[in-house]
C-alpha positions in Angstrom: 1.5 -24.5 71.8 3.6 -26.1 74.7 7.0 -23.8 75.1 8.0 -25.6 78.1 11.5 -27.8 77.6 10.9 -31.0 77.3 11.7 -33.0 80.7 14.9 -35.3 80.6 14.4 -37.7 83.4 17.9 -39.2 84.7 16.6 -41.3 87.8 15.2 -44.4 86.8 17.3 -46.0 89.5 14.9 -44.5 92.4 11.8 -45.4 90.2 10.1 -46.6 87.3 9.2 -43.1 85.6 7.9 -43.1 83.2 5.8 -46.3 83.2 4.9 -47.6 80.0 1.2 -47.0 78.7 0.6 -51.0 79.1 2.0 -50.8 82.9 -0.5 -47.8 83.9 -3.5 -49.5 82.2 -2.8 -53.0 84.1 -2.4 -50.9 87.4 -5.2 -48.9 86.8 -7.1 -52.0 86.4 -5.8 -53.3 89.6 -6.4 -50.5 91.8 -9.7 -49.8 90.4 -11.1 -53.1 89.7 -9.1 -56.1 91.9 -7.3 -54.1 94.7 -7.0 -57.4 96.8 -3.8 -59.1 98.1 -3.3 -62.4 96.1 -3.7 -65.4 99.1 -5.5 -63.2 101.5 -8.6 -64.3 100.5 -11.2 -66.3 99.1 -13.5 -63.9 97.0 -13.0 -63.6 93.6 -11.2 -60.7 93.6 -8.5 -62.3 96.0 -8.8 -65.2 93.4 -8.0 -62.9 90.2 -4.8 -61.0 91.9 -3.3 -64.3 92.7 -4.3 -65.9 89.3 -2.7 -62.5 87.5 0.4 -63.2 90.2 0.9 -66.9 88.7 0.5 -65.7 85.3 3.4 -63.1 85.3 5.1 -65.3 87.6 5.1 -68.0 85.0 5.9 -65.4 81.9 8.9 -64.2 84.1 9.9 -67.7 84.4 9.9 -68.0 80.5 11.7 -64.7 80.0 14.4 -66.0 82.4 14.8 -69.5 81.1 13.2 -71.8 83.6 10.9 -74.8 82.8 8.8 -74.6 85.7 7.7 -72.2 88.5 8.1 -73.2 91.9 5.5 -71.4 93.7 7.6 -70.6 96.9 9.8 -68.7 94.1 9.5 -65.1 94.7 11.1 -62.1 92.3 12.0 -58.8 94.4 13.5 -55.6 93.4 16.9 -56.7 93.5 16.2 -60.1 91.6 17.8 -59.3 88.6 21.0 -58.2 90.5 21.5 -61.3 91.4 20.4 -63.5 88.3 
């Protein structure tokens, strides 16, 4: 039996802890399957980061109302700040 408190985490601000069980399994997959910088390449590895890259590129530009993405778009960190 665990007797240890359970752990409030109050810093999300500095981080993303704790990721969600979907968000570990996709960067899992990355790091252990794809590990390639999307556009830095022509294998097919290079080929499947950048496809995964337009994909969520595209779903974030659902999610924030726009029609289209314009591929020099780029979402940072502070993206939502300024939305």
């Amino acid at each position: 039996m665990n007797t240890a408190p359970r752990r409030l985490y109050m810093d999300n601000a500095a981080t993303s802890f704790p990721k969600p069980p979907g968000v570990m399994a996709a960067m899992q997959h990355y790091a252990a399957e794809l590990g390639a910088s999307p556009g830095r390449g022509a294998y097919a590895e290079a080929r499947e980061s950048g496809r995964l890259m337009n994909e969520c590129r595209g779903r974030i530009a659902q999610l924030i109302g726009r029609m289209r993405v314009n591929p020099s778009t780029s979402f940072s960190p502070s993206t939502p700040l300024i939305l």
